[in-house]
C-alpha positions as CSV (number, residue, x, y, z in Angstrom):
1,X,12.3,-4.4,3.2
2,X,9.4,-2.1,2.1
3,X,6.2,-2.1,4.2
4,X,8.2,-3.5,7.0
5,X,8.6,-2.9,10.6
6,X,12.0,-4.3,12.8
7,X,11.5,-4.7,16.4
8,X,14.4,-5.8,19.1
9,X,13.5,-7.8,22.4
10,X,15.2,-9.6,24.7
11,X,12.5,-12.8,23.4
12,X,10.5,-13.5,20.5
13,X,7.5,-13.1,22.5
14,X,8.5,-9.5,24.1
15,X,9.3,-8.2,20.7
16,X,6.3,-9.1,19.0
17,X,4.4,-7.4,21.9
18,X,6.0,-4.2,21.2
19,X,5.8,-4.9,17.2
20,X,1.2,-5.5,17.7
21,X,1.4,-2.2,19.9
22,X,3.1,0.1,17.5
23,X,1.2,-1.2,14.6
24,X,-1.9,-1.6,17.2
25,X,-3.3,-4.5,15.3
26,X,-4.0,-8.0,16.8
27,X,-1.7,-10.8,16.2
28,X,-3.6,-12.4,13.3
29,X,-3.0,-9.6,11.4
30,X,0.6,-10.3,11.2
31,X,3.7,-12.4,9.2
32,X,7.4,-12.5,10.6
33,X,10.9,-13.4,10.5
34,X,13.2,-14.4,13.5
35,X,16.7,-13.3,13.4
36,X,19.2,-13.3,16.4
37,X,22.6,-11.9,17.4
38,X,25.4,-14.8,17.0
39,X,26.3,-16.0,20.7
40,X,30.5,-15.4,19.7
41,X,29.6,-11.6,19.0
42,X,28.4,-11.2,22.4
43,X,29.8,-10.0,25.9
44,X,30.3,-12.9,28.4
45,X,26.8,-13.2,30.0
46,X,24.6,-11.1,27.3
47,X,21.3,-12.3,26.1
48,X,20.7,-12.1,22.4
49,X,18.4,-9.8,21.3
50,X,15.5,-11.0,19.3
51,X,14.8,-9.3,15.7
52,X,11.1,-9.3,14.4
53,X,10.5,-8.5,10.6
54,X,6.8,-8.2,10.7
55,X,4.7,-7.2,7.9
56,X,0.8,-6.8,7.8
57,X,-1.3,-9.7,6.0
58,X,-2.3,-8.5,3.0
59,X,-5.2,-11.1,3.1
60,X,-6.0,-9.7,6.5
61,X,-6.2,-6.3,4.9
62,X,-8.3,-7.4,2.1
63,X,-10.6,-9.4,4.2
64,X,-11.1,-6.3,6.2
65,X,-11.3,-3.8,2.8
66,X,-14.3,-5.9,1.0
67,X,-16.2,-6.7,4.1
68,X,-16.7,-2.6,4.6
69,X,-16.9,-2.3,1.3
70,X,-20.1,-4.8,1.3
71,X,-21.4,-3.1,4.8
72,X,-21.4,0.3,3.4
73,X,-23.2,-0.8,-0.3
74,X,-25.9,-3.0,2.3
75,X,-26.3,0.7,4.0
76,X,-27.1,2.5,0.2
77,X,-29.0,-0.8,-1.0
78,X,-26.5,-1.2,-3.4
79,X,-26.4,-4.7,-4.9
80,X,-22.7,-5.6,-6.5
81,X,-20.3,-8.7,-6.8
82,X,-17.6,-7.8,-4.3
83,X,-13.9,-9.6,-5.1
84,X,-10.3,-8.5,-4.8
85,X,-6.7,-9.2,-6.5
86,X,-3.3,-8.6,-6.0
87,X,-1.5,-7.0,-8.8
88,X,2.2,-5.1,-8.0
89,X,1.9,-6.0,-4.6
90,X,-1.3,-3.7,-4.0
91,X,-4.7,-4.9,-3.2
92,X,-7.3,-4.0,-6.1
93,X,-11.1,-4.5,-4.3
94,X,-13.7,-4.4,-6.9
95,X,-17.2,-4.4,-7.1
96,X,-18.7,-5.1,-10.1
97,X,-22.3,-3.5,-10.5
98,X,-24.2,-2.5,-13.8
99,X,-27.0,-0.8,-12.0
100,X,-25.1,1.5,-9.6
101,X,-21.4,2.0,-11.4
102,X,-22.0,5.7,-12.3
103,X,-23.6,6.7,-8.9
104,X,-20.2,4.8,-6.9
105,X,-17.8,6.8,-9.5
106,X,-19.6,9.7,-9.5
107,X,-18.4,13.2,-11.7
108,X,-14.6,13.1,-12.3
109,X,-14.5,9.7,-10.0
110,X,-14.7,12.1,-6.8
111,X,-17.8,9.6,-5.2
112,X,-15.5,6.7,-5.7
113,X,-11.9,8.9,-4.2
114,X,-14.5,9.5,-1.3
115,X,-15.2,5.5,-1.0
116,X,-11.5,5.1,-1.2
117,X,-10.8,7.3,1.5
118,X,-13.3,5.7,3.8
119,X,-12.7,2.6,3.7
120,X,-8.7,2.9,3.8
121,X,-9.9,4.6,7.0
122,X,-11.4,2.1,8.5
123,X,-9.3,-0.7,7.6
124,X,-5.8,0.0,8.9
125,X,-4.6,3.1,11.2
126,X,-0.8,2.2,10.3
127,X,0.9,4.1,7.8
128,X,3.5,2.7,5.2
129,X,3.6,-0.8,7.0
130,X,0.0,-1.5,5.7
131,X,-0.7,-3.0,2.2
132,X,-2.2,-0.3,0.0
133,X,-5.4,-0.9,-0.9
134,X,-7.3,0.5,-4.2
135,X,-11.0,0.3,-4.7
136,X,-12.3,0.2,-8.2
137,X,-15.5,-0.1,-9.7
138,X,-16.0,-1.8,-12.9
139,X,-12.4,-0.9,-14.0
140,X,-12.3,2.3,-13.6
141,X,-9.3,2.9,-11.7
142,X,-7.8,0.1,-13.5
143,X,-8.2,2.1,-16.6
144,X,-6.6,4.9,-15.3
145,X,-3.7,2.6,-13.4
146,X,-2.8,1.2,-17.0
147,X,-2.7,4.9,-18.0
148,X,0.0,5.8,-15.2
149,X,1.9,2.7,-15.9
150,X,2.6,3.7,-19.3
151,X,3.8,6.9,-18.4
152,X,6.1,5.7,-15.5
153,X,7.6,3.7,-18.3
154,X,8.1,6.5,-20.3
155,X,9.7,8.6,-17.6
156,X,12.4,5.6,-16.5
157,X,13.5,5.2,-20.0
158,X,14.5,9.0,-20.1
159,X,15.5,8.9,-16.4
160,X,18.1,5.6,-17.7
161,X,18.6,7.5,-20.8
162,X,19.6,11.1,-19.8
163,X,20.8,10.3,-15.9
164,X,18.8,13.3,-14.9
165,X,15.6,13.4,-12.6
166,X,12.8,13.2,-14.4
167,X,9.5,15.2,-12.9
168,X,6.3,14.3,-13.7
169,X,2.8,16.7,-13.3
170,X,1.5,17.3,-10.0
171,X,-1.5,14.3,-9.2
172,X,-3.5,13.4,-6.5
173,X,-1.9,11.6,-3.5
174,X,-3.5,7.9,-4.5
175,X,-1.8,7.9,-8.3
176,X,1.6,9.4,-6.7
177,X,1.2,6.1,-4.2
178,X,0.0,4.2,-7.3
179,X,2.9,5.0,-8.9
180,X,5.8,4.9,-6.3
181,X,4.7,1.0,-6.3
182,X,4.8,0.6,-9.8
183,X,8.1,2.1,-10.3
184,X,9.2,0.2,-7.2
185,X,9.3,-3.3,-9.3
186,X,11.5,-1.5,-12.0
187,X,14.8,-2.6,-11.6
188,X,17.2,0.2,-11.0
189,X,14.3,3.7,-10.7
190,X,14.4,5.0,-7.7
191,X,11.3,7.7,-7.0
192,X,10.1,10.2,-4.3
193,X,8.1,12.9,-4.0
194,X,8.5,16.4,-3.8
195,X,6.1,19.5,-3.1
196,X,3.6,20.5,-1.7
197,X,-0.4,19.7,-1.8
198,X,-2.2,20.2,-4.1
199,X,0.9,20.8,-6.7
200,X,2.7,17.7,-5.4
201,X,4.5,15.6,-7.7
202,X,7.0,12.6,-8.2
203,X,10.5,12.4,-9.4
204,X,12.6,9.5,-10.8
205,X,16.0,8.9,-10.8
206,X,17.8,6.5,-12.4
207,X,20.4,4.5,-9.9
């Protein structure tokens, strides 16, 4: 499963050790599922191993998101209505704030990509195994989310249609991720990425 990590002990508890150590996260940041090797597949005197499925807690990750999130607005003496939601399995933090809104976004969005980057920073050091988390500011990321969204519909309807791969424009890393999530609850689109920065971009295929 996506955004999972499988570990093998000899125990439950030995393999969850070594799953907290990869991820180096504390145990309550955690979820998992038990599986063991049938006993009639095994050797006369073998142990079963133990398999872990562990996944990060998305409401450990969001916890984590809007309390920096709040910490760093305190530090600019920022006041805004901090909240989160889950929506295509990604965490949308928002803060909501009249006043400030321009000054977060900045020109082009590029104070609030520098926010993003920040805070997913300080949150989580894992990689793929993390929840992705997207900071927005009265919509504004939302607006351009429901822009992407069209478009990835677009391109698996030609991808389904034609049976070719279907490229899209280069884009900057956080809509590629957007994206590969998106596309990821379509049934039967399969996407990746292929390039390099900044002329990276994502392909479909239809499976």
């Amino acid at each position: 499963m996506q955004g999972e990590i499988v570990v093998a002990g000899t125990s439950e508890e030995a393999a969850l050790k070594e799953a907290l150590e990869r991820l180096r996260l504390p145990r309550e940041a955690v979820e998992y599922e038990v599986t063991t090797e049938s006993e009639d597949l095994l050797l006369p005197g073998a142990k079963p191993q133990f398999q872990l499925h562990v996944r990060v807690r998305t409401d450990f990750v969001a916890e984590k998101a809007m309390r920096h999130l709040r910490e760093i607005l305190a530090i600019l003496a920022i006041e805004a209505e901090i909240s989160q939601e889950m929506r295509n399995g990604i965490i949308f933090v928002h803060a909501a704030s009249n006043d400030a809104a321009s000054l977060l976004i900045g020109r082009d969005g590029q104070n609030l990509d520098a926010l993003q980057y920040l805070i997913n920073r300080m949150i989580l050091r894992v990689g793929r195994e993390a929840p992705m988390v997207v900071i927005d500011v009265e919509n504004y990321r939302r607006r351009q989310f429901d822009k992407l969204e069209r478009l990835g519909q677009r391109a698996a309807a030609r991808a389904r249609e034609t049976g070719n791969e279907i490229e899209l424009d280069p884009m900057p890393a956080l809509e590629r991720k957007y994206l590969h999530h998106f596309l990821r609850s379509l049934e039967g689109i399969r996407t990746f990425s292929r390039g390099d920065e900044p002329e990276r971009y994502l392909v479909l295929i239809a499976e």
